[in-house]
N, C-alpha and C positions, 0 to 999 in steps of 0.2 A: 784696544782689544779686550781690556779689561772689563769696561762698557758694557759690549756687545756680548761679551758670555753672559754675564751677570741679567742682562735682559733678557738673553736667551733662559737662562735655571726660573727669572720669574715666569713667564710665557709655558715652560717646561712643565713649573709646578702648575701652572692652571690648566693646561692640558691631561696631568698626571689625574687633578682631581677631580675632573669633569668627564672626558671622554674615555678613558681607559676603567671606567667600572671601579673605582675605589669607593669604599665609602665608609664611614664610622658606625659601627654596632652598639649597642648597650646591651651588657652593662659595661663592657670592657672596652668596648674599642677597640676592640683587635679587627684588622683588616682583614675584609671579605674579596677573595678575586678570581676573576673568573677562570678555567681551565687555561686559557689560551691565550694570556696575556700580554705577555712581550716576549715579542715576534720582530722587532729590528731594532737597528744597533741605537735609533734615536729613541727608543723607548725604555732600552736599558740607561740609554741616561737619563734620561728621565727619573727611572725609578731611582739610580744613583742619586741624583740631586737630591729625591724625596728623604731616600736616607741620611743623607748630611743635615739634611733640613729640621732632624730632630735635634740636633746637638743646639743649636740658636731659638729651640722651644722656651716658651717665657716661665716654664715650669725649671729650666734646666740655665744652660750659660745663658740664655735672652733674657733671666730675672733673676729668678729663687736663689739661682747658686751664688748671684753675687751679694752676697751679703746679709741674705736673710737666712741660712737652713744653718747658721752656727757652726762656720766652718772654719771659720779663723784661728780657735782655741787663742792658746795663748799669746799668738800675735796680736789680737783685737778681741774687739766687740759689736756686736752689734746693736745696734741703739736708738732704731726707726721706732716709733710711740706703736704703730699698727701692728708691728709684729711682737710683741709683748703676749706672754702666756702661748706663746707656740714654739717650734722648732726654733725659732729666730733668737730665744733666749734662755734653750733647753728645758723649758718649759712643755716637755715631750709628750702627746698622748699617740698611740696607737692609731686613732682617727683624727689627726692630725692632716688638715689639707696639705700640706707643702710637701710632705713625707708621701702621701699616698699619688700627688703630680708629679714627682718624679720617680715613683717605682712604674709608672704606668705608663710615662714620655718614655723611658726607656725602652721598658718592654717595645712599646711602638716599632723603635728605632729597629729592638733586632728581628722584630715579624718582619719589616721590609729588604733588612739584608736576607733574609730567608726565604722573603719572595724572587728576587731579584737573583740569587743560588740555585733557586730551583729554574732558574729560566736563562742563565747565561751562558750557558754549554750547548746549547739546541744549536744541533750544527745545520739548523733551516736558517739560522741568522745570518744576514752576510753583514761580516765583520772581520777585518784584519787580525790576525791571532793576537798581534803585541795590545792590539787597544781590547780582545776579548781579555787577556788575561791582567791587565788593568786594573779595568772595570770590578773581575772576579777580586781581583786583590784588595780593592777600594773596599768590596761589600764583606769582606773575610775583617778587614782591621777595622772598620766598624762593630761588625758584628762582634770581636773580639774586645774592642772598647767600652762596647757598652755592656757588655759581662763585667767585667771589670767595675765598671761605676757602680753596678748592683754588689759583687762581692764584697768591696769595700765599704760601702753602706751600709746593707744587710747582714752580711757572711753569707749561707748555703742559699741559695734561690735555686726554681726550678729551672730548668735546662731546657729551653726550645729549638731545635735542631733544622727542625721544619715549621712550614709555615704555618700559622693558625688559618684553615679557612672554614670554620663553622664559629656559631655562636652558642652551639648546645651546649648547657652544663656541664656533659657528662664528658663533651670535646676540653671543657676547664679544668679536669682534674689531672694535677700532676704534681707529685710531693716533690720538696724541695731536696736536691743534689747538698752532698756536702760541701765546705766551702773549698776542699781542695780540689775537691771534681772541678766548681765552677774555672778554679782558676785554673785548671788541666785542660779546659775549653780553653780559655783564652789564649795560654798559652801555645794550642795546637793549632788555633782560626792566625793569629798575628807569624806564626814562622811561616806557615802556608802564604799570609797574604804577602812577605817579605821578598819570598823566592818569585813574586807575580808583579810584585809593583813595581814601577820604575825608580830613577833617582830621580830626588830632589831636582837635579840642575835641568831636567828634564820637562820639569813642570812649574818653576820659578813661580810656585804659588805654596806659600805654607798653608793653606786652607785645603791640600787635595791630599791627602795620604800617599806618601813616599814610602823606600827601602828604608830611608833613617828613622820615619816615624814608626814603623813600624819593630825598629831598632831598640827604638829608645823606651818606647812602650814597651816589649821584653825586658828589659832592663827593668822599666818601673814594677812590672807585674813580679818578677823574681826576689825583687826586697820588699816589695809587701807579704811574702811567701816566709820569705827568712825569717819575718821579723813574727808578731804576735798576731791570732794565735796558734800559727801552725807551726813556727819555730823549727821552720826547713833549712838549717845550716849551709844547707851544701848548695843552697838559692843565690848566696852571697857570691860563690863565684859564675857562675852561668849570667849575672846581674851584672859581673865585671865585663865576662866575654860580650854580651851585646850591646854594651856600652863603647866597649872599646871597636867595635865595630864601625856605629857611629865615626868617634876621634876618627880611622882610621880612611877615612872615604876621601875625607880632603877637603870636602865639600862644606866646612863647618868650621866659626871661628866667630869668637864673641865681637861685636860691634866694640867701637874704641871706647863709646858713649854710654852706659847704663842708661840714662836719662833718652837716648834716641829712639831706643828699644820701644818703647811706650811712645814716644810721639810719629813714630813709625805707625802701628797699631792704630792711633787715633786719625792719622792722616792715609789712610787706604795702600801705605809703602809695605809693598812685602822684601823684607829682608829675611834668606832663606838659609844665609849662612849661621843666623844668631834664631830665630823663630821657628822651630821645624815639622809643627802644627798650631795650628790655632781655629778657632769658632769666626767664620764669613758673617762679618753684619756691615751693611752698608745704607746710603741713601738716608734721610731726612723725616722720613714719615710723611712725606706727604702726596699724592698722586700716586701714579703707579708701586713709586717706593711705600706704601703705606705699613706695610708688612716685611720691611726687610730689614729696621734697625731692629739694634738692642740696647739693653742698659746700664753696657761700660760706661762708667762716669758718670750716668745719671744715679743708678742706684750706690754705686762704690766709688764716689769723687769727693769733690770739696765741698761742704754743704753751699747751696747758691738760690734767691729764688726766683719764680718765673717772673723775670722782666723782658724790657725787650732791649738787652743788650746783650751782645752776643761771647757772654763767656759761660752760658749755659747752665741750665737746672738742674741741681744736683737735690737729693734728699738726702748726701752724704751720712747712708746708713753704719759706714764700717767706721770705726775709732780704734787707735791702736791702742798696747797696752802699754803701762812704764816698762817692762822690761824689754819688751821690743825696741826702744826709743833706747835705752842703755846700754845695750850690746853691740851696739855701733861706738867707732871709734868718731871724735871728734872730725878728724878727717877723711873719714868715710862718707863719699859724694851720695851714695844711698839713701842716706839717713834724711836729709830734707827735701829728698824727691819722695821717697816710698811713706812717710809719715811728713803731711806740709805744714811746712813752719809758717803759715799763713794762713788767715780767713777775711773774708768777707764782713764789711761792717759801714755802718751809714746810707743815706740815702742823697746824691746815686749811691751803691756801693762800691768800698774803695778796698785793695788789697792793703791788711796788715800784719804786719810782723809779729808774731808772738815773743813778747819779752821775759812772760815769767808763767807760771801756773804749773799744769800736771800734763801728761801727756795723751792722759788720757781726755783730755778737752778735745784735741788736735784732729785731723780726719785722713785716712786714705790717702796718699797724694798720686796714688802712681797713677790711676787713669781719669786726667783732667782734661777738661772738658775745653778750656781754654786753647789745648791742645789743635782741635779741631779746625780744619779750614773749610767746610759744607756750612753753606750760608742757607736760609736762615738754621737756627739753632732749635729743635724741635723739645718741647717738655715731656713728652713721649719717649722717644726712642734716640738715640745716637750708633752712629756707622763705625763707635770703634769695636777692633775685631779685640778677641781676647785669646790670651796665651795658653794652650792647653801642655805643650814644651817646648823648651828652649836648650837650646845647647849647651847652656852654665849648667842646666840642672842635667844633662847626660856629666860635664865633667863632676858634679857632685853625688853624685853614684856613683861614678866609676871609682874616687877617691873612695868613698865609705864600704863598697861592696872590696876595694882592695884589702882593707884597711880589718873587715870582719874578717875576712877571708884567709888571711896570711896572717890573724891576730897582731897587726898592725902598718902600717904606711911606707909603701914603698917610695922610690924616687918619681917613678910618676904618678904615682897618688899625688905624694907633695904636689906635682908640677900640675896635677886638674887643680885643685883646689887653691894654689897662688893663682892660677891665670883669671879664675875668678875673685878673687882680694884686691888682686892690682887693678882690675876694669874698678872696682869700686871704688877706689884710691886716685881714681882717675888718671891711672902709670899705663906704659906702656904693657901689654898684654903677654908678649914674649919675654920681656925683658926682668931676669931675677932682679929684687930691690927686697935689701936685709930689712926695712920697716916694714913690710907687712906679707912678705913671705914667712912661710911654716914651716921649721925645720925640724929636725931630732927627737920630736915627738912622738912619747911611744903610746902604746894603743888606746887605751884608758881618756889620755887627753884630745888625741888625734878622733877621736869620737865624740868627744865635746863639742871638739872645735866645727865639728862638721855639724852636729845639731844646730849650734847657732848661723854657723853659715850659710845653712838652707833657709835659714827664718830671715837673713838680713840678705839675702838675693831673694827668695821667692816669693816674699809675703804678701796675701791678700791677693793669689794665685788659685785658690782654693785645693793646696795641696800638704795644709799644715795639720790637721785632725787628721788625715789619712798615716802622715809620717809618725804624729806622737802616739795613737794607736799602736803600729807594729814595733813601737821603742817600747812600750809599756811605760810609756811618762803620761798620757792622759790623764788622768786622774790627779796628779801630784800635781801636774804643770798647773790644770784648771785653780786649784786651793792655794799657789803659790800667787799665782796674779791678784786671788780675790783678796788676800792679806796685802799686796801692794795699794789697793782701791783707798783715796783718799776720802774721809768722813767729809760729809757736805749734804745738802738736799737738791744741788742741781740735777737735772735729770738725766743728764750722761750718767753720771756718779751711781745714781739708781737705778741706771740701765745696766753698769760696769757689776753692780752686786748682783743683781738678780742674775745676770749670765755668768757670772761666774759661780755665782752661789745656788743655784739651782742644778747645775752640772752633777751627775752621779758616777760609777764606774760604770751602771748599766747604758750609760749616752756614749759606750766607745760603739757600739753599732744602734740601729735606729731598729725601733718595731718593724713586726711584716704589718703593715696596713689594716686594720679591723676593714675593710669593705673587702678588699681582696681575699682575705679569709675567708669572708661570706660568701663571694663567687666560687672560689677552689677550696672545698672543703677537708682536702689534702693536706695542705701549709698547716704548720707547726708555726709557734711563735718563737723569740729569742729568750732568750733569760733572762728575767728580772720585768720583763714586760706583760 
């Protein structure tokens, strides 16, 4: 079944781009279409899939995000030779390609849920009301996402509500919303899509937008709210309530295995109780699949290179840092899955152990490529999907957002955040155990402890620069790793200084784009930029 959709969304999207009047504009690329567009319920999917199909852009999670646009902060680094002197090592200018591909992949993303808004209610469509308000809800928690990717990048962006269908300049001008507006959007598009989407057990696909992701996404959007620099207090509990919604469905419950999590991921298994969104990448590159992987594990795995045996091409761009490697307890099952105590060496190449050195040698481990059963193994593209949330990371919100909220940690706070320690400890999930449960913790620490345990669950998720932003630890965190950087001329070493040492307080948000400025002569820039 799985197959035949995923055939069908390819088929879908060459029909979307060929026969239904799309087409790309310059200078922006915003989407031109015609009055009368979609007109039956197979062309709202259509435009559906088109909108999903941004998220897997090689600008967005199909490349950039993993590893290159410096998102790791103080979990990692990035350390690919080619992206040196750009966002990849905060080496930031305004005209900066990676920075201006992803403010303009997005945009994309929410002209099409704006096309696809403006045309799902035409009550000339025939379509069952639960699949019309679906679909609406599908294109509502998009559109609400991908505000979201912009406010936490940028801060204030402009607000497009409707769809762009000109190309005139003067159709480009629209100054940017401040960033609480933006997230006053988002906040309003993802309740709306909540009350329209279906559940999870309904769809037994973390790739399609659910009630919980839509859940959890509230959640995520109201502690970025609380935190800096809007410093909306009263965000911390509303972050609780849609968290706790989530927990409360039934439908959700950590896998026994950390380690399966990801080779789920890598092997096309949707598990929907632990994964409750993720980015669809599938197939090999090659033939029909030519355009449908991405590059989990090739760009963010173990360094590997192209031969032709099948444990797969990696440019193993991301490295971690020492204190990431530190804050793991010796028996925390995490620690030499998510940072691999192993590399590649010799010819054939043979897995070895790491016996001694720095950590910062060491690479990525969590999405290997090894992992993989899709034979052959393409140096292109690979079919694993990648985690946008997970169910650890609703109970670590709910824990932190209790924890601000109530100025310190109640009993079910404790009890989100043990169920997440023991899956790491490799313990049973329900079950209290005095080593590595949290107890009597008052708030001060009970906040510590949740900063590192979102770094030693989620790392190299690309959701660690967003959290040390709204903490107001960016800046300190960056100068704290670059003093851990061991003296040497290997070129990790001198990848590890220059990103960490180039970092400023003005890199807690990114320029608005020098071209994009040039087209909408509206946009203000950020400060310090």
């Amino acid at each position: 079944m799985k197959a035949i959709n995923r055939l069908s969304l390819l088929f879908g999207l060459m029909l979307s781009l060929s026969c239904n009047k799309i087409l790309d504009v310059k200078p922006e690329e915003y989407i031109i279409v015609a009055d009368d567009y979609y007109k039956t319920e197979e062309q709202l999917n259509a435009a559906l899939r088109g909108t999903y199909a941004i998220l897997a852009d090689g600008t967005l999670y199909g490349g950039n995000i993993l590893g290159r646009l410096g998102l790791e902060t103080d979990e990692g680094y990035e350390s690919y030779s080619s992206d040196l002197a750009t966002v990849g090592d905060y080496t930031v200018f305004a005209s900066d390609s990676k920075v201006l591909g992803y403010y303009r992949s997005v945009y994309r993303g929410i002209n099409r849920a704006n096309l696809l808004l403006e045309s799902v209610d035409d009550p000339t469509i025939q379509i069952a009301q639960v699949e019309r308000n679906h679909i609406k809800g599908q294109a509502l928690f998009l559109r609400g996402y991908y505000y979201l990717m912009l406010a936490s990048k940028f801060g204030g962006v402009p607000v497009q509500l409707k769809a762009t269908r000109s190309a005139k300049t003067e159709d480009l001008q629209i100054p940017r919303s401040s960033l609480k507006e933006v997230y006053t959007v988002v906040l309003t598009d993802l309740q709306a899509a909540a009350d329209l989407l279906k559940p999870i057990t309904q769809v037994s696909a973390g790739t399609i937008a659910t009630k919980s992701a839509a859940w959890g996404m509230l959640a995520r959007t109201c502690l970025y709210m609380a935190g800096q620099p809007l410093n909306e207090a009263d965000k911390y509990a509303e972050a609780a309530t849609w968290a706790k919604k989530v927990m409360e469905t039934g439908q959700h419950d950590l896998n026994a295995s950390y380690q399966q999590v990801f080779v789920n991921l890598a092997t096309d298994k949707f598990d929907t109780k632990e994964s409750i969104f993720e980015v669809d990448f599938w197939g090999n590159g090659t033939g029909i699949y030519v355009n449908t992987g991405g590059s989990v594990g090739r760009n963010n795995g173990i360094s590997y290179p192209a031969d032709d045996t099948n444990i797969g091409y990696s440019i193993g761009a991301i490295r971690p840092s020492a204190w990431l490697y530190e804050i793991y307890e010796s028996t925390d099952l995490r620690r030499d899955w998510a940072i691999a105590n192993y590399y590649y060496t010799g010819t054939p190449r043979v897995k070895t152990f790491y016996t001694g050195g720095t950590p910062f040698q060491r690479y990525c481990g969590k999405f290997r490529r090894e992992s993989e059963t899709l034979l052959p193994k393409s140096t292109t593209s690979t079919p694993q999907n990648f985690p946008l949330l997970r169910y650890s990371d609703v109970l670590l919100m709910y824990a932190e957002a209790i924890n601000e909220s109530a100025h310190g940690p109640s009993t079910e706070a404790n009890e989100a955040i043990n169920q997440v320690r023991r899956r790491g400890a490799g313990l049973p999930v329900k079950s209290p155990n005095a080593q590595v449960d949290l107890n009597g913790l008052l708030y001060d620490d009970f906040k510590a402890e949740i900063k590192e345990e979102r770094a030693r669950e989620l790392c190299f998720e690309a959701l660690r620069k967003n959290d040390l932003v709204r903490w107001g630890d960016f800046y300190n965190n960056m100068k704290f790793i670059l003093g851990q950087v061991p003296a040497g001329t290997s070129s990790y070493l001198v990848s590890a200084r220059s990103y960490y040492g180039n970092a400023m307080p003005r890199d807690a948000v990114w320029p608005i784009p020098t071209y994009e400025m040039g087209v909408n002569r509206k946009l203000t820039q950020n400060v310090g930029w």
